[in-house]
C-alpha positions as CSV (number, residue, x, y, z in Angstrom):
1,X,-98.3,-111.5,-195.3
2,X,-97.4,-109.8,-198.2
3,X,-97.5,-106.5,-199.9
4,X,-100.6,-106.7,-201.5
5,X,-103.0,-107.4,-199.1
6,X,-102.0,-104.1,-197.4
7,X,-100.9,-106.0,-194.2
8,X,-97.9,-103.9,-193.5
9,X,-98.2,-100.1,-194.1
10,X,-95.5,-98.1,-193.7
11,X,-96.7,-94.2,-192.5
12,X,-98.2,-93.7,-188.8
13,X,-101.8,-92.4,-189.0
14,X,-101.4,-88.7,-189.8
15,X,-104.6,-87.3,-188.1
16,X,-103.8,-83.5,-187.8
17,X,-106.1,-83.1,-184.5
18,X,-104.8,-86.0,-182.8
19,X,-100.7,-84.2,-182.2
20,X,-99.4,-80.6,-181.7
21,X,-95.8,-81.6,-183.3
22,X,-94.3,-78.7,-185.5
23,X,-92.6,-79.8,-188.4
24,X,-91.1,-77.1,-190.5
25,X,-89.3,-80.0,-193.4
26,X,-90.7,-80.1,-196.7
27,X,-94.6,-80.3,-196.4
28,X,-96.1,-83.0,-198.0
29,X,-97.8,-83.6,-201.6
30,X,-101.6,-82.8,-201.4
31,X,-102.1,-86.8,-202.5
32,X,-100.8,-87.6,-199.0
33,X,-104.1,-86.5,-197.4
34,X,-105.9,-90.3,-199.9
35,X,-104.3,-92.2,-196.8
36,X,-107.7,-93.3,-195.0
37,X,-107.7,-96.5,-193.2
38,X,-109.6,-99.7,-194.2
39,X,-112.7,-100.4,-192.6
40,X,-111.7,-103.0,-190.9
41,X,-108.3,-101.4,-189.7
42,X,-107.4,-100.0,-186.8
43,X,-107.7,-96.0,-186.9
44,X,-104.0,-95.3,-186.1
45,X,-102.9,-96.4,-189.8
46,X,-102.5,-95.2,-193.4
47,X,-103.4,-97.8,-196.2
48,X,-101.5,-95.9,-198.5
49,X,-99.1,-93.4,-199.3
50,X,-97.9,-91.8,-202.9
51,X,-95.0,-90.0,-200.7
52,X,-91.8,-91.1,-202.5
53,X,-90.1,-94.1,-201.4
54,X,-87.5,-96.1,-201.7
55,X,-86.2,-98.4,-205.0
56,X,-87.2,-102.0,-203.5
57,X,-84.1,-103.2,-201.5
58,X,-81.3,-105.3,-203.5
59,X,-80.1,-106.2,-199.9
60,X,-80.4,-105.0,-196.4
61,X,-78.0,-104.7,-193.7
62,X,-78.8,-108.5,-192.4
63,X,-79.2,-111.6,-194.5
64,X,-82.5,-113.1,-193.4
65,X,-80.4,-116.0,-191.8
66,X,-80.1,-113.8,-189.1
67,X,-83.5,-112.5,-188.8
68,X,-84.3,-115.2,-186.2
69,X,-81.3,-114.2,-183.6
70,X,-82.7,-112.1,-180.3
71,X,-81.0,-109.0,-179.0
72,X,-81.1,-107.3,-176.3
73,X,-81.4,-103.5,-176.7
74,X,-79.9,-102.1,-173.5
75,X,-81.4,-98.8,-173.3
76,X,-81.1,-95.7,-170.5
77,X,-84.9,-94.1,-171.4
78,X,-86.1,-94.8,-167.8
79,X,-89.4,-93.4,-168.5
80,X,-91.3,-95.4,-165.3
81,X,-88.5,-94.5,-163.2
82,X,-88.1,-91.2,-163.3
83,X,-92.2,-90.3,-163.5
84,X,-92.7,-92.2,-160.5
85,X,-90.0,-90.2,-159.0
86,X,-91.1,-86.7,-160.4
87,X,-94.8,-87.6,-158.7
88,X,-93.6,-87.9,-155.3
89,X,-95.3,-85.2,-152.8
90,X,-92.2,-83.7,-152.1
91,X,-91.9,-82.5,-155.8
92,X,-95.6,-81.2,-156.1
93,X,-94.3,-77.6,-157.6
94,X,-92.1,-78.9,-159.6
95,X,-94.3,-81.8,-161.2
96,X,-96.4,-79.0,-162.3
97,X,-94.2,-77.8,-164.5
98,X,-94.0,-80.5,-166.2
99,X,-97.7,-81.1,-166.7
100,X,-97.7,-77.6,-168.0
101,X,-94.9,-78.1,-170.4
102,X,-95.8,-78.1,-174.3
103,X,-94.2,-81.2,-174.8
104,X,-93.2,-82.9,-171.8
105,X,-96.6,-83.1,-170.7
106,X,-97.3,-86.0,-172.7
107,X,-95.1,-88.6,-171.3
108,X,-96.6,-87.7,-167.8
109,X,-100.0,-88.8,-169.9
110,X,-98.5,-92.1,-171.2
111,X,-99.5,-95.5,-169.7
112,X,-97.4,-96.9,-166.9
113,X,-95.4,-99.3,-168.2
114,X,-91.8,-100.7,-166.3
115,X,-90.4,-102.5,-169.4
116,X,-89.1,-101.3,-172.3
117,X,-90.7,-104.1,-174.9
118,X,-87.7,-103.3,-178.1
119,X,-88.3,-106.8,-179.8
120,X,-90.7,-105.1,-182.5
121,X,-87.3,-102.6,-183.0
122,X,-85.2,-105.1,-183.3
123,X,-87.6,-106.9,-186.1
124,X,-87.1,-103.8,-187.8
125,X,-83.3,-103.0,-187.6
126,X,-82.7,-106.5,-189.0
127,X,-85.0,-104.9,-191.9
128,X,-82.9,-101.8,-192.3
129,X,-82.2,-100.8,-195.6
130,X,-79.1,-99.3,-196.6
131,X,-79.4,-95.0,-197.8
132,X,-77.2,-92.5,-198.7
133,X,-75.1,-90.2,-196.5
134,X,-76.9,-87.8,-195.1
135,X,-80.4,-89.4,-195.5
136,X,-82.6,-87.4,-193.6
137,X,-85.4,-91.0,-192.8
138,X,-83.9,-94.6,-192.0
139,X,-86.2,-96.7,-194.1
140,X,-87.1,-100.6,-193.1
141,X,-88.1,-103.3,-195.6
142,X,-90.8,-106.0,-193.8
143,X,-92.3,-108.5,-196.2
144,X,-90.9,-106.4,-199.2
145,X,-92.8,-103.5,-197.9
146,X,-90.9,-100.2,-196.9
147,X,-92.0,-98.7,-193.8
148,X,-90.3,-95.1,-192.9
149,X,-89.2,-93.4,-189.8
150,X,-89.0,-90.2,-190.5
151,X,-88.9,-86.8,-188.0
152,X,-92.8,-87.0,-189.3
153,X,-93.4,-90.5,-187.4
154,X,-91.4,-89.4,-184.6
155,X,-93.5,-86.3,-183.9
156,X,-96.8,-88.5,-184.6
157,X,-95.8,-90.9,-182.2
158,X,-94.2,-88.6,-179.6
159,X,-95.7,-85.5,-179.8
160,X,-92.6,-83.0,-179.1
161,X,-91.7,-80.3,-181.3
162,X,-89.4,-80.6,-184.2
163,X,-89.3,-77.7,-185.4
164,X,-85.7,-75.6,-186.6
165,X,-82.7,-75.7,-184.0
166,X,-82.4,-71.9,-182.7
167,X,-79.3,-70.4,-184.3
168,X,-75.8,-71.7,-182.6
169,X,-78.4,-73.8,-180.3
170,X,-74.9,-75.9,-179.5
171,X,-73.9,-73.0,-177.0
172,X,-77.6,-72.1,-175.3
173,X,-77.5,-71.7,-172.3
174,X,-74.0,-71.7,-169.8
175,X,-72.4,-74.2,-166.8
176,X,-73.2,-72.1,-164.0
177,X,-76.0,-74.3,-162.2
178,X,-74.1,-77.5,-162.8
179,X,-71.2,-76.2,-161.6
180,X,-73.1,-74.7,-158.5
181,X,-73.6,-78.3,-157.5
182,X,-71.1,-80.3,-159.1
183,X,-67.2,-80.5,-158.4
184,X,-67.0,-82.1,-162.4
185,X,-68.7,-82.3,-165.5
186,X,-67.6,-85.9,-165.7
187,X,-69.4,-86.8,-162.5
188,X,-72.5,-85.9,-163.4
189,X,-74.4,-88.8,-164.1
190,X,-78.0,-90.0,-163.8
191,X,-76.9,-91.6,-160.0
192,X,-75.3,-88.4,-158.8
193,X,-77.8,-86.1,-160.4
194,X,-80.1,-88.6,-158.8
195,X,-78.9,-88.3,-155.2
196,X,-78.9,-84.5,-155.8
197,X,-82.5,-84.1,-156.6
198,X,-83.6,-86.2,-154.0
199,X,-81.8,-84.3,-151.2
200,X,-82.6,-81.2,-152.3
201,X,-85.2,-78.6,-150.7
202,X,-87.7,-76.7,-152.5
203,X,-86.3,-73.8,-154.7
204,X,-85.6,-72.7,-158.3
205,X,-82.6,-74.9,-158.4
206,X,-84.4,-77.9,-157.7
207,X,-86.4,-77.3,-160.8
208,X,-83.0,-77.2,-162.6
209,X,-82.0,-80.8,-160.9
210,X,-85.5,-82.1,-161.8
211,X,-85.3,-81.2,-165.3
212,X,-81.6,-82.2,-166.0
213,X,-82.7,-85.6,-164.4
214,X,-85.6,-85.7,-166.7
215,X,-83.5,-85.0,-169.8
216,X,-81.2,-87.3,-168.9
217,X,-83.4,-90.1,-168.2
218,X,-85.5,-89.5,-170.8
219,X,-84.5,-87.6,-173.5
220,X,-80.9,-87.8,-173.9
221,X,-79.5,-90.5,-171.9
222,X,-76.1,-92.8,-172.4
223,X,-75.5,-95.9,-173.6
224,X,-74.2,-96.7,-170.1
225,X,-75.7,-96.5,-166.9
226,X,-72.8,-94.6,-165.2
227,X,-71.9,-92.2,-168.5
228,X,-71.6,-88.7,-167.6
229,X,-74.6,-86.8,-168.8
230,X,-74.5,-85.4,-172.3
231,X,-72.9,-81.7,-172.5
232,X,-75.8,-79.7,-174.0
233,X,-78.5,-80.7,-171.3
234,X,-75.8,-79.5,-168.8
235,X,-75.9,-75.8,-170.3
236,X,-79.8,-75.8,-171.2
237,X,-80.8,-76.4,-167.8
238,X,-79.2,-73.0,-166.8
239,X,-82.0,-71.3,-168.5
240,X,-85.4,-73.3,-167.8
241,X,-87.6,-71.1,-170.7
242,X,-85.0,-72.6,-173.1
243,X,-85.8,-76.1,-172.1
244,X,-89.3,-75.0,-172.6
245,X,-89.5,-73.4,-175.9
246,X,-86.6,-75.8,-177.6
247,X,-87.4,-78.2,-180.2
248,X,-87.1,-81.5,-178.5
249,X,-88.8,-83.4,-181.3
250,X,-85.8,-82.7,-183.7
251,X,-83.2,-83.5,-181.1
252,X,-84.3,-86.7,-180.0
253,X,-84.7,-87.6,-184.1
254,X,-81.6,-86.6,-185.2
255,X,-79.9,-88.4,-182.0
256,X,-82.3,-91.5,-183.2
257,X,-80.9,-91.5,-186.9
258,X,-77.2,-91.3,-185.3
259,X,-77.8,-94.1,-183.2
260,X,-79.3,-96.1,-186.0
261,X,-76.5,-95.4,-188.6
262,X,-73.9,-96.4,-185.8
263,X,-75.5,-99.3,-185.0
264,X,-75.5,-100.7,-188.5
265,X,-71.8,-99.5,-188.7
266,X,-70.5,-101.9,-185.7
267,X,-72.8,-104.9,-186.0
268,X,-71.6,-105.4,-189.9
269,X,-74.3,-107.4,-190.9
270,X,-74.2,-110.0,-187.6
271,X,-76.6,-109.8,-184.6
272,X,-75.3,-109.9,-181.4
273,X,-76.6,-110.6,-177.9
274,X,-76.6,-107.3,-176.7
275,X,-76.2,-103.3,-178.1
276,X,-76.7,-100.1,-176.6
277,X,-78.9,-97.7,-178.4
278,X,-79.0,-94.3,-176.0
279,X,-81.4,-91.1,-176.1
280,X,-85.4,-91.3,-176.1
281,X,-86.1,-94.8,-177.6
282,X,-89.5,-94.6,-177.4
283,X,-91.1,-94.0,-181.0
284,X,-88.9,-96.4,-182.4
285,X,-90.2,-99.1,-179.4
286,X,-93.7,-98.3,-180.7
287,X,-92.8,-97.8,-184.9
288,X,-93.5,-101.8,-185.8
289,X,-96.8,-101.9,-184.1
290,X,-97.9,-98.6,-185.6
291,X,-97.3,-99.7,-188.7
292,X,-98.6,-103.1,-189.2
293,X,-102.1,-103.8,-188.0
294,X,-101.6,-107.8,-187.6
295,X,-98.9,-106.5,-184.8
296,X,-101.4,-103.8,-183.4
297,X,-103.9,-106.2,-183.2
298,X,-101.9,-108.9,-181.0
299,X,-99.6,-106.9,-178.5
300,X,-101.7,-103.5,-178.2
301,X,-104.5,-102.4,-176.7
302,X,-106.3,-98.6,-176.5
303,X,-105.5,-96.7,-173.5
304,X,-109.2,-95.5,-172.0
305,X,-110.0,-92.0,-171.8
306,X,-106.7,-90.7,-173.1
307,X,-106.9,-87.1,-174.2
308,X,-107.8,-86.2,-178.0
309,X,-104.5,-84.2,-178.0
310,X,-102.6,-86.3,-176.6
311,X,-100.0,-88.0,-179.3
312,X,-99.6,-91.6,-180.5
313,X,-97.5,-93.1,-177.6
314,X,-100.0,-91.6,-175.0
315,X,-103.2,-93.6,-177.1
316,X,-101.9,-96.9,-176.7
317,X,-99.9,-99.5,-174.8
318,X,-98.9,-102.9,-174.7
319,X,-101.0,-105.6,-173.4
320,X,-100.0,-107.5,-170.2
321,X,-98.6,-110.5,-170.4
322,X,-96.7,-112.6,-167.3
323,X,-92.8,-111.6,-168.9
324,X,-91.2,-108.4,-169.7
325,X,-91.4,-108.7,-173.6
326,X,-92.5,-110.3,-176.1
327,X,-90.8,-113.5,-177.6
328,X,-89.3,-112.5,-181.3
329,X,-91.2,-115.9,-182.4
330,X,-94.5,-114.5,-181.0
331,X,-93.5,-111.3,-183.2
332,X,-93.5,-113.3,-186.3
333,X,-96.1,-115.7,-185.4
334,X,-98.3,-112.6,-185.6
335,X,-96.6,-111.2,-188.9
336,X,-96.7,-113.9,-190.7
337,X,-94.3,-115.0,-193.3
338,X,-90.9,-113.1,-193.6
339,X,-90.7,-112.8,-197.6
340,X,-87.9,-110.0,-197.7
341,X,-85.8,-111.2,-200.4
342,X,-81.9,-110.7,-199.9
Protein backbone atom coordinates (compact mmCIF):
# COMPACT_ATOMS: atom_id res chain seq x y z
CA UNK A 1 0.00 0.00 0.00
CA UNK A 2 1.32 3.19 -0.53
CA UNK A 3 0.56 6.81 -0.49
CA UNK A 4 -0.65 7.26 -3.72
CA UNK A 5 -3.25 4.97 -4.16
CA UNK A 6 -5.03 6.76 -1.24
CA UNK A 7 -5.02 3.45 0.80
CA UNK A 8 -4.37 5.07 4.04
CA UNK A 9 -6.14 8.43 4.82
CA UNK A 10 -5.37 10.13 7.73
CA UNK A 11 -8.75 12.34 8.99
CA UNK A 12 -12.05 10.33 10.31
CA UNK A 13 -15.02 11.17 8.14
CA UNK A 14 -16.19 14.59 9.19
CA UNK A 15 -19.92 14.37 8.46
CA UNK A 16 -21.34 17.34 10.56
CA UNK A 17 -24.91 15.43 11.10
CA UNK A 18 -23.48 12.28 12.01
CA UNK A 19 -21.84 13.79 15.88
CA UNK A 20 -23.01 16.50 18.41
CA UNK A 21 -19.13 17.04 19.68
CA UNK A 22 -18.34 20.82 20.40
CA UNK A 23 -15.09 21.83 19.45
CA UNK A 24 -14.28 25.40 20.18
CA UNK A 25 -10.11 24.99 18.68
CA UNK A 26 -9.27 26.75 15.70
CA UNK A 27 -12.04 26.02 12.99
CA UNK A 28 -10.94 24.65 9.99
CA UNK A 29 -9.85 26.10 6.37
CA UNK A 30 -13.01 26.13 4.10
CA UNK A 31 -10.86 23.62 1.63
CA UNK A 32 -11.39 21.02 4.42
CA UNK A 33 -15.13 20.60 3.44
CA UNK A 34 -13.14 18.78 -0.70
CA UNK A 35 -12.81 15.66 1.67
CA UNK A 36 -15.51 13.37 -0.04
CA UNK A 37 -14.89 9.69 -0.10
CA UNK A 38 -14.14 7.52 -3.22
CA UNK A 39 -16.75 5.68 -4.67
CA UNK A 40 -15.74 2.67 -3.84
CA UNK A 41 -14.82 3.64 -0.16
CA UNK A 42 -16.39 3.19 2.82
CA UNK A 43 -18.49 6.37 3.95
CA UNK A 44 -16.66 6.92 7.31
CA UNK A 45 -13.36 8.28 5.42
CA UNK A 46 -11.85 11.47 3.92
CA UNK A 47 -9.74 10.85 0.66
CA UNK A 48 -8.12 14.04 1.30
CA UNK A 49 -7.27 16.76 3.36
CA UNK A 50 -5.29 20.30 2.65
CA UNK A 51 -5.29 20.74 6.69
CA UNK A 52 -1.59 21.31 7.45
CA UNK A 53 0.48 18.40 8.25
CA UNK A 54 3.43 17.29 9.22
CA UNK A 55 7.24 17.54 7.33
CA UNK A 56 7.41 13.67 6.27
CA UNK A 57 9.14 11.93 9.27
CA UNK A 58 13.18 11.68 9.27
CA UNK A 59 12.56 8.94 12.01
CA UNK A 60 9.95 7.81 14.36
CA UNK A 61 10.00 6.76 17.84
CA UNK A 62 10.57 2.85 16.72
CA UNK A 63 12.98 1.56 14.04
CA UNK A 64 10.74 -0.64 11.82
CA UNK A 65 12.79 -3.68 13.25
CA UNK A 66 10.49 -3.51 15.91
CA UNK A 67 7.35 -2.99 14.19
CA UNK A 68 6.74 -6.82 14.20
CA UNK A 69 6.98 -7.16 18.28
CA UNK A 70 3.23 -7.62 20.07
CA UNK A 71 2.25 -5.75 23.17
CA UNK A 72 -0.09 -5.98 25.29
CA UNK A 73 -1.92 -2.71 26.20
CA UNK A 74 -3.30 -3.37 29.64
CA UNK A 75 -6.01 -1.04 29.86
CA UNK A 76 -8.83 -0.12 32.91
CA UNK A 77 -11.77 1.28 30.18
CA UNK A 78 -14.12 -1.61 31.30
CA UNK A 79 -16.72 -0.41 29.02
CA UNK A 80 -18.79 -4.14 28.99
CA UNK A 81 -18.41 -4.35 32.56
CA UNK A 82 -19.73 -1.56 33.90
CA UNK A 83 -22.91 -1.21 31.20
CA UNK A 84 -23.91 -4.53 31.97
CA UNK A 85 -23.78 -3.55 35.58
CA UNK A 86 -25.46 -0.03 35.10
CA UNK A 87 -28.55 -2.18 33.24
CA UNK A 88 -29.36 -4.28 36.01
CA UNK A 89 -33.13 -3.79 37.27
CA UNK A 90 -32.12 -2.64 40.42
CA UNK A 91 -30.54 0.48 38.88
CA UNK A 92 -33.57 1.29 36.52
CA UNK A 93 -33.60 5.22 37.75
CA UNK A 94 -30.40 5.59 37.59
CA UNK A 95 -29.69 4.00 34.07
CA UNK A 96 -31.94 6.65 32.93
CA UNK A 97 -29.84 9.15 33.57
CA UNK A 98 -27.47 8.05 31.68
CA UNK A 99 -29.44 7.44 28.60
CA UNK A 100 -30.50 10.94 29.04
CA UNK A 101 -27.02 12.36 29.39
CA UNK A 102 -25.63 14.49 26.36
CA UNK A 103 -22.69 12.55 26.13
CA UNK A 104 -22.77 9.50 28.09
CA UNK A 105 -25.64 8.25 26.20
CA UNK A 106 -23.59 7.12 23.46
CA UNK A 107 -21.60 4.47 24.95
CA UNK A 108 -24.93 2.91 26.39
CA UNK A 109 -25.59 2.91 22.28
CA UNK A 110 -22.26 1.26 21.39
CA UNK A 111 -22.11 -2.47 20.44
CA UNK A 112 -21.45 -5.04 23.04
CA UNK A 113 -18.18 -5.93 22.88
CA UNK A 114 -16.05 -7.82 26.06
CA UNK A 115 -12.57 -7.28 24.59
CA UNK A 116 -10.71 -4.44 24.10
CA UNK A 117 -9.09 -5.31 20.49
CA UNK A 118 -5.70 -2.47 20.92
CA UNK A 119 -3.48 -4.32 18.19
CA UNK A 120 -4.54 -1.64 15.45
CA UNK A 121 -3.12 1.08 18.46
CA UNK A 122 -0.27 -0.57 18.91
CA UNK A 123 0.37 -0.56 14.88
CA UNK A 124 0.04 2.95 15.27
CA UNK A 125 2.21 3.90 18.33
CA UNK A 126 5.08 1.97 16.71
CA UNK A 127 4.22 4.76 13.84
CA UNK A 128 4.40 7.67 16.24
CA UNK A 129 6.18 10.53 15.06
CA UNK A 130 8.16 12.66 17.18
CA UNK A 131 6.49 16.79 17.74
CA UNK A 132 7.26 19.54 19.63
CA UNK A 133 6.37 20.26 23.30
CA UNK A 134 3.19 21.19 23.68
CA UNK A 135 1.82 19.73 20.36
CA UNK A 136 -1.68 20.03 20.72
CA UNK A 137 -2.32 16.30 17.99
CA UNK A 138 0.06 13.09 18.23
CA UNK A 139 0.59 12.42 14.53
CA UNK A 140 1.29 8.60 13.15
CA UNK A 141 3.32 7.85 9.94
CA UNK A 142 1.81 4.33 8.22
CA UNK A 143 3.14 3.60 4.80
CA UNK A 144 4.81 7.22 4.70
CA UNK A 145 1.32 8.57 5.17
CA UNK A 146 0.51 10.76 8.32
CA UNK A 147 -2.62 10.01 9.96
CA UNK A 148 -3.62 12.55 12.95
CA UNK A 149 -5.36 12.22 16.22
CA UNK A 150 -6.42 15.24 17.07
CA UNK A 151 -9.38 16.45 19.90
CA UNK A 152 -11.31 16.65 16.23
CA UNK A 153 -10.96 12.67 15.73
CA UNK A 154 -11.61 12.07 19.24
CA UNK A 155 -14.97 13.88 19.22
CA UNK A 156 -15.80 12.16 15.72
CA UNK A 157 -15.19 8.95 17.06
CA UNK A 158 -16.53 9.43 20.56
CA UNK A 159 -19.04 11.84 20.48
CA UNK A 160 -18.45 13.77 24.04
CA UNK A 161 -18.03 17.37 24.26
CA UNK A 162 -14.73 19.03 24.01
CA UNK A 163 -15.44 22.07 24.34
CA UNK A 164 -13.33 24.94 26.96
CA UNK A 165 -12.57 23.66 30.55
CA UNK A 166 -14.89 25.92 32.99
CA UNK A 167 -12.64 28.38 34.73
CA UNK A 168 -10.44 26.77 37.81
CA UNK A 169 -12.43 23.46 36.62
CA UNK A 170 -9.43 21.68 38.87
CA UNK A 171 -11.49 22.60 42.09
CA UNK A 172 -15.32 21.91 40.81
CA UNK A 173 -17.08 20.50 42.80
CA UNK A 174 -15.93 19.33 46.88
CA UNK A 175 -15.19 15.83 48.94
CA UNK A 176 -18.27 15.69 50.81
CA UNK A 177 -20.08 12.53 49.16
CA UNK A 178 -16.88 10.55 49.01
CA UNK A 179 -16.18 11.20 52.22
CA UNK A 180 -19.83 10.44 53.30
CA UNK A 181 -18.96 6.84 52.30
CA UNK A 182 -15.34 6.49 52.38
CA UNK A 183 -12.98 6.38 55.54
CA UNK A 184 -9.95 7.43 52.65
CA UNK A 185 -9.40 8.98 49.49
CA UNK A 186 -6.78 6.35 48.92
CA UNK A 187 -9.20 3.51 49.25
CA UNK A 188 -11.30 4.40 46.81
CA UNK A 189 -10.89 2.28 44.01
CA UNK A 190 -12.99 0.77 41.19
CA UNK A 191 -13.42 -2.64 43.70
CA UNK A 192 -14.51 -0.66 46.75
CA UNK A 193 -16.54 1.87 44.78
CA UNK A 194 -17.78 -1.24 43.21
CA UNK A 195 -18.99 -3.11 46.36
CA UNK A 196 -20.48 0.34 47.41
CA UNK A 197 -22.80 0.73 44.43
CA UNK A 198 -23.95 -2.61 44.55
CA UNK A 199 -25.02 -2.57 48.17
CA UNK A 200 -26.54 0.49 48.01
CA UNK A 201 -30.49 1.38 48.07
CA UNK A 202 -32.15 3.62 45.94
CA UNK A 203 -31.39 7.41 46.55
CA UNK A 204 -29.63 10.54 45.25
CA UNK A 205 -26.38 9.19 46.55
CA UNK A 206 -26.53 6.16 44.65
CA UNK A 207 -26.57 8.18 41.54
CA UNK A 208 -23.36 9.75 42.87
CA UNK A 209 -21.78 5.97 43.43
CA UNK A 210 -23.08 5.06 39.87
CA UNK A 211 -21.55 7.92 38.24
CA UNK A 212 -18.12 7.95 40.07
CA UNK A 213 -18.05 4.13 39.09
CA UNK A 214 -18.84 5.10 35.52
CA UNK A 215 -16.03 7.70 35.40
CA UNK A 216 -13.81 5.64 36.82
CA UNK A 217 -14.32 2.67 34.68
CA UNK A 218 -14.76 4.43 31.77
CA UNK A 219 -13.57 7.66 31.52
CA UNK A 220 -10.72 8.14 33.80
CA UNK A 221 -9.48 5.06 35.07
CA UNK A 222 -5.76 3.88 36.30
CA UNK A 223 -3.21 2.12 34.92
CA UNK A 224 -3.75 -0.46 37.68
CA UNK A 225 -6.57 -2.38 38.65
CA UNK A 226 -6.38 -1.50 42.40
CA UNK A 227 -5.17 2.51 41.94
CA UNK A 228 -7.15 4.79 43.87
CA UNK A 229 -9.56 6.65 41.70
CA UNK A 230 -8.31 9.89 40.20
CA UNK A 231 -8.89 13.15 42.49
CA UNK A 232 -11.09 15.25 40.23
CA UNK A 233 -13.90 12.61 39.58
CA UNK A 234 -13.87 12.36 43.40
CA UNK A 235 -15.00 16.23 43.72
CA UNK A 236 -17.26 16.30 40.47
CA UNK A 237 -19.42 13.66 41.62
CA UNK A 238 -20.48 15.95 44.56
CA UNK A 239 -22.41 18.02 42.08
CA UNK A 240 -24.14 15.67 39.39
CA UNK A 241 -25.17 18.85 36.88
CA UNK A 242 -21.40 19.37 36.69
CA UNK A 243 -20.85 15.95 35.50
CA UNK A 244 -23.48 16.75 33.13
CA UNK A 245 -22.67 19.90 31.53
CA UNK A 246 -18.61 19.35 31.64
CA UNK A 247 -16.62 18.89 28.72
CA UNK A 248 -15.68 15.26 28.83
CA UNK A 249 -14.47 15.18 25.15
CA UNK A 250 -11.43 17.55 26.12
CA UNK A 251 -10.61 15.59 29.25
CA UNK A 252 -10.38 12.28 28.00
CA UNK A 253 -8.09 13.90 24.94
CA UNK A 254 -5.82 15.75 26.84
CA UNK A 255 -5.48 12.59 29.36
CA UNK A 256 -4.98 10.62 25.85
CA UNK A 257 -2.04 12.97 24.53
CA UNK A 258 -0.41 12.58 28.23
CA UNK A 259 -0.57 9.02 28.08
CA UNK A 260 0.87 8.90 24.62
CA UNK A 261 3.77 11.35 25.27
CA UNK A 262 4.64 9.13 28.47
CA UNK A 263 4.53 6.16 26.75
CA UNK A 264 7.01 7.12 24.17
CA UNK A 265 9.13 8.59 27.12
CA UNK A 266 9.65 5.09 28.98
CA UNK A 267 9.59 2.56 26.10
CA UNK A 268 12.77 4.68 24.44
CA UNK A 269 12.41 3.36 21.16
CA UNK A 270 11.98 -0.72 22.30
CA UNK A 271 8.67 -2.54 22.58
CA UNK A 272 7.85 -4.39 25.40
CA UNK A 273 5.43 -7.17 26.34
CA UNK A 274 3.23 -5.28 28.25
CA UNK A 275 2.36 -1.14 29.10
CA UNK A 276 -0.41 0.44 30.83
CA UNK A 277 -2.18 3.19 28.94
CA UNK A 278 -5.13 4.44 31.48
CA UNK A 279 -8.26 6.78 30.92
CA UNK A 280 -10.99 6.26 27.99
CA UNK A 281 -9.00 4.22 25.31
CA UNK A 282 -11.56 3.90 23.08
CA UNK A 283 -10.99 6.31 20.00
CA UNK A 284 -7.59 5.42 19.90
CA UNK A 285 -8.85 1.39 19.84
CA UNK A 286 -10.87 2.44 16.84
CA UNK A 287 -8.33 5.37 15.08
CA UNK A 288 -6.35 2.62 12.61
CA UNK A 289 -9.54 1.22 11.27
CA UNK A 290 -11.08 4.62 10.74
CA UNK A 291 -8.50 5.63 8.95
CA UNK A 292 -7.51 3.08 6.43
CA UNK A 293 -10.20 1.39 4.42
CA UNK A 294 -8.17 -1.94 3.70
CA UNK A 295 -8.33 -2.29 7.76
CA UNK A 296 -12.15 -1.19 7.83
CA UNK A 297 -12.84 -3.57 5.28
CA UNK A 298 -11.28 -6.76 7.09
CA UNK A 299 -11.95 -6.42 10.89
CA UNK A 300 -15.30 -4.09 10.81
CA UNK A 301 -18.54 -4.45 10.12
CA UNK A 302 -21.76 -1.75 10.35
CA UNK A 303 -23.70 -1.89 13.41
CA UNK A 304 -27.66 -2.20 12.16
CA UNK A 305 -30.02 0.33 12.91
CA UNK A 306 -27.67 2.60 14.91
CA UNK A 307 -29.03 6.04 15.39
CA UNK A 308 -28.02 8.92 12.73
CA UNK A 309 -26.78 10.90 15.80
CA UNK A 310 -25.08 8.58 17.21
CA UNK A 311 -21.10 9.12 16.89
CA UNK A 312 -18.36 6.96 15.15
CA UNK A 313 -17.75 4.36 17.81
CA UNK A 314 -21.58 3.72 18.19
CA UNK A 315 -21.73 2.95 13.88
CA UNK A 316 -19.40 0.26 13.93
CA UNK A 317 -17.79 -2.76 15.58
CA UNK A 318 -15.46 -5.35 15.23
CA UNK A 319 -16.31 -8.50 13.48
CA UNK A 320 -16.35 -11.84 15.45
CA UNK A 321 -13.78 -13.94 15.34
CA UNK A 322 -13.11 -17.28 17.83
CA UNK A 323 -10.05 -15.16 19.97
CA UNK A 324 -10.11 -11.94 21.73
CA UNK A 325 -8.02 -9.82 19.12
CA UNK A 326 -6.66 -9.81 16.25
CA UNK A 327 -3.08 -11.19 15.42
CA UNK A 328 -0.67 -8.08 14.58
CA UNK A 329 0.30 -10.36 11.33
CA UNK A 330 -3.39 -10.40 10.35
CA UNK A 331 -3.16 -6.45 10.86
CA UNK A 332 -0.51 -6.20 8.27
CA UNK A 333 -1.62 -8.95 6.18
CA UNK A 334 -4.50 -6.65 5.55
CA UNK A 335 -2.32 -3.31 5.26
CA UNK A 336 -0.07 -4.47 3.10
CA UNK A 337 3.45 -3.57 2.84
CA UNK A 338 5.06 -1.46 5.71
CA UNK A 339 7.21 1.16 3.54
CA UNK A 340 7.76 3.76 6.47
CA UNK A 341 11.22 4.65 5.90
CA UNK A 342 13.46 5.18 9.14
Amino acid sequence: MSADNNETDHHVHENENEHHAHETEHPAPENETEHHAHENETDHLSATSQECQPLPPDELYFKNTEFTKTCKIQSRCYVSNTVTILKKPEFKPELEWFKNHPQFCHILHMPDEPNLKLLGMWMLLLRTIPLFEGEEAAWFAVNGVPIRYSMREHALISGLDCHEYPANYENIGSFAFVDRHFKSHKEITMKAVEEKLLGMRACGDRLRMAILYFLGTIIRGRGRYNAPFDSFILRVVNNVEDCKTFPWGRLTFDDALRSINHLMKHLKGKAKKNVNFPGFILPLEMLAFECIPALNARFRERVAGCMSNCPRMCKWRFQNNSMKGFPLEDLYDALGKTKVSV
